[in-house]
N, C-alpha and C positions, 0 to 999 in steps of 0.2 A: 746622660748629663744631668746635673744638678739644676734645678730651677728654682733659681735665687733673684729675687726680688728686692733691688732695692731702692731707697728712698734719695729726692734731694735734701731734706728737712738734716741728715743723719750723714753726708758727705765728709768726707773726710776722716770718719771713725768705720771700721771693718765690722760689718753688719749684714744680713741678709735675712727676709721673711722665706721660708724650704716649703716647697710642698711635696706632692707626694711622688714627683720624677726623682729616677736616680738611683734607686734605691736596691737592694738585694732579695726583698720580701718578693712573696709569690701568693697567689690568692685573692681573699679579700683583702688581704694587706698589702699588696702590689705592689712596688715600690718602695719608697723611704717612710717607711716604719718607723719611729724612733719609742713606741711608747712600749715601757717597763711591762706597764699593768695590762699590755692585750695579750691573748695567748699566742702570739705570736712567736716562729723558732726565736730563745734569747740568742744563739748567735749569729741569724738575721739582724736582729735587733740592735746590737753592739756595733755590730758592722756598718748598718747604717746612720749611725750616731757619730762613729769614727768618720765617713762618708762626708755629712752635714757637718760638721766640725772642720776640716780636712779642705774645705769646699772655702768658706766663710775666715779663716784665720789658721792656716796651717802651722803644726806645733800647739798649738795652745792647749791649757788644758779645759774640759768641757765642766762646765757649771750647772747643776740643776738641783733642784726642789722637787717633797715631796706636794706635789698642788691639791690643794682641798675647797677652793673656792672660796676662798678668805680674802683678809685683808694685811697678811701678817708682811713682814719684808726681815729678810737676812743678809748681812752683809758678809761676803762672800772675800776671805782671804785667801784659801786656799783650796779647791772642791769636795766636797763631801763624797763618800764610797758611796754607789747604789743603796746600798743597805742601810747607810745612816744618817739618808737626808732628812731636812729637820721637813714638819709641816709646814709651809711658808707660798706665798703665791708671787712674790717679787724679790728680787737681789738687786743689790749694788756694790759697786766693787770700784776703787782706784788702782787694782792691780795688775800691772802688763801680764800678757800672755794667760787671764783667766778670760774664758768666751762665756758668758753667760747665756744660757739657753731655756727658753718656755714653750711647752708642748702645748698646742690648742689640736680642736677638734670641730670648730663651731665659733666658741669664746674668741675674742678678741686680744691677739700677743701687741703687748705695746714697750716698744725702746726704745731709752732717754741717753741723750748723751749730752755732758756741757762740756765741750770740746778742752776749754782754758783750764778748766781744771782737771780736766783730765781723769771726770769719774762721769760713771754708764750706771743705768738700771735695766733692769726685763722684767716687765710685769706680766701677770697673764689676770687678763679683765673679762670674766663671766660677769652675766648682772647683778649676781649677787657680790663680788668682788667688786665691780665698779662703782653699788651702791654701798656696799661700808666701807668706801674711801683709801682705796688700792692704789689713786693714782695721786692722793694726797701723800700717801704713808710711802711712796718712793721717793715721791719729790723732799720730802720729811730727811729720812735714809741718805739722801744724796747730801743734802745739806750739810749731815754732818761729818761728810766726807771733806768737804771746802765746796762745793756746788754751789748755783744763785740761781734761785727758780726762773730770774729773767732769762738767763743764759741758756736754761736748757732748751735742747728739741727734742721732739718725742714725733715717733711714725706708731698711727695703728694698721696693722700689718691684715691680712686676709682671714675673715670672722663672715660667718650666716649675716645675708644683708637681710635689710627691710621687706623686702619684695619674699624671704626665704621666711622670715622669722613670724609664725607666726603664733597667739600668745591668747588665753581666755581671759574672759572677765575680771577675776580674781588678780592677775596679775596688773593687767592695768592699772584696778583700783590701790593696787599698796603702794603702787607709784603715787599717784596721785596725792595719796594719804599723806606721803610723804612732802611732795612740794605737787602743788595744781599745774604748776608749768612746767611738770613734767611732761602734761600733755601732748608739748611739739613734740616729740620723739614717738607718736604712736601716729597711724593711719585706721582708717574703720576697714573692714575685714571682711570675712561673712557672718551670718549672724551669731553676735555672742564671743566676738569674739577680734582681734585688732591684730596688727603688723607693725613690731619693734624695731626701730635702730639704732640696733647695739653701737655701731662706729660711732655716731652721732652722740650720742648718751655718753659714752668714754671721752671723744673729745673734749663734751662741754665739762663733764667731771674735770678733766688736767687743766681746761681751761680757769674753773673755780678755784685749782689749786695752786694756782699760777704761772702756770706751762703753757703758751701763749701761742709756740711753734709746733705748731702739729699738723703734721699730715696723714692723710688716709687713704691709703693705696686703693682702696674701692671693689678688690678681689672677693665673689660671693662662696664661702667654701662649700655650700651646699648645692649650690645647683651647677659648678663646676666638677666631675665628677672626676673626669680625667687628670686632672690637677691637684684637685684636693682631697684631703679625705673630713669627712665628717660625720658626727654625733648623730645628727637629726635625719641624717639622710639614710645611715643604717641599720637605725632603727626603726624607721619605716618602712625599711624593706626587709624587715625580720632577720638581718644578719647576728651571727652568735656574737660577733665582735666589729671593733673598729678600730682605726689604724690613728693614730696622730703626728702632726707635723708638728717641726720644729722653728723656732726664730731664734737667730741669734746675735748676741751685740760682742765685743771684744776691745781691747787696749792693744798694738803690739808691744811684744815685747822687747 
């Protein structure tokens, strides 16, 4: 069975944060697989895309980007083939029956929905995505759909918490460089080194942008092993690859 997570912030719009249960993969990809770029069987892959899709907004078609850890946002009429999706790290769509989907590993998947007007976003928020302004440039996107920043809700969905994330010197400082009260968002460490959180850092971002409603399911995808799949976690344990989950928002149709 499919393990879908959802929110009250996001009620009443067809949505779910997937991890890695349900799924047709085998291996270190176990489960619901959904990502393109792991060497993973592609028709595992497909199959569990149709699965998470199938799960979340049955019929619809599946929406996704190619993610580069940007700030870029595409508004999303009709889906793009595998093969020619643009580089883009968020969509927005007013259109019934598209399910818009963002594959994390670690990063933080974040869905807007402003219910009355009846347009959605999916962002996917790494820190370097959340720091050039990923969750401004949906709210932006959405807007010019008929959107009102006050209207919208947003859920951050299951990302590496604090307690998982941990970050050297260097990184601290460019925050800081950036604004000093970046500060509240780090913990001290061992030495040389601090503990990030990512959730926190994204909400207050949508917060700045004017997205007021946001909640944070609080899901660690790193140190849940069984559950989720994650970036950080297998690469320290020397694995060749890693798996990614999916979040998804939709309209029906």
């Amino acid at each position: 069975m499919v393990d879908r997570i959802e929110t009250k912030s996001l009620n009443g719009v067809a949505h779910g944060f997937l991890g890695r249960r349900g799924g047709v993969s085998t291996g270190q990809y176990a489960g619901l697989n959904v990502g393109t770029g792991s060497d993973d069987l592609p028709r595992a892959v497909e199959a569990n895309r149709t699965i998470a899709a199938e799960a979340v907004l049955p019929g619809a078609e599946l929406a996704t980007v190619y993610q580069v850890h940007s700030a870029e946002v595409v508004r999303i009429d009709t889906p793009f083939p595998l093969d020619a999706r643009p580089e883009a790290d968020a969509m927005v769509t007013d259109r019934p029956g598209v399910l818009l989907g963002i594959l994390t590993a670690d990063c933080a998947p974040v869905l807007l929905a402003d219910t009355q007007a009846g347009v959605i976003g999916a962002a996917h928020a790494g820190w370097r995505g959340a720091f050039a302004g990923v969750c401004d440039h949906t709210a932006a996107a959405m807007e010019e759909l008929g959107a009102d920043r006050s209207r919208i809700a947003a859920a951050i969905g299951p990302c590496i918490a604090q307690a998982s994330y941990e970050v050297d010197e260097g990184f601290y400082l460019r925050f800081l460089a950036e604004d000093e009260a970046f500060d509240r968002f780090f913990k001290p460490g061992r030495v040389g080194h601090h503990q990030f959180d990512l959730a926190s850092f994204v909400a207050a971002d949508l917060a700045k942008a004017g997205v007021t409603r946001v909640e944070i399911t609080g899901h660690d995808t790193y140190a849940d092993e069984t559950r989720f799949f994650s970036y950080r976690r297998a690469t320290q344990a020397g694995e060749s690859g890693y798996g990614r989950q999916i979040s998804l928002i939709g309209l029906p149709a």
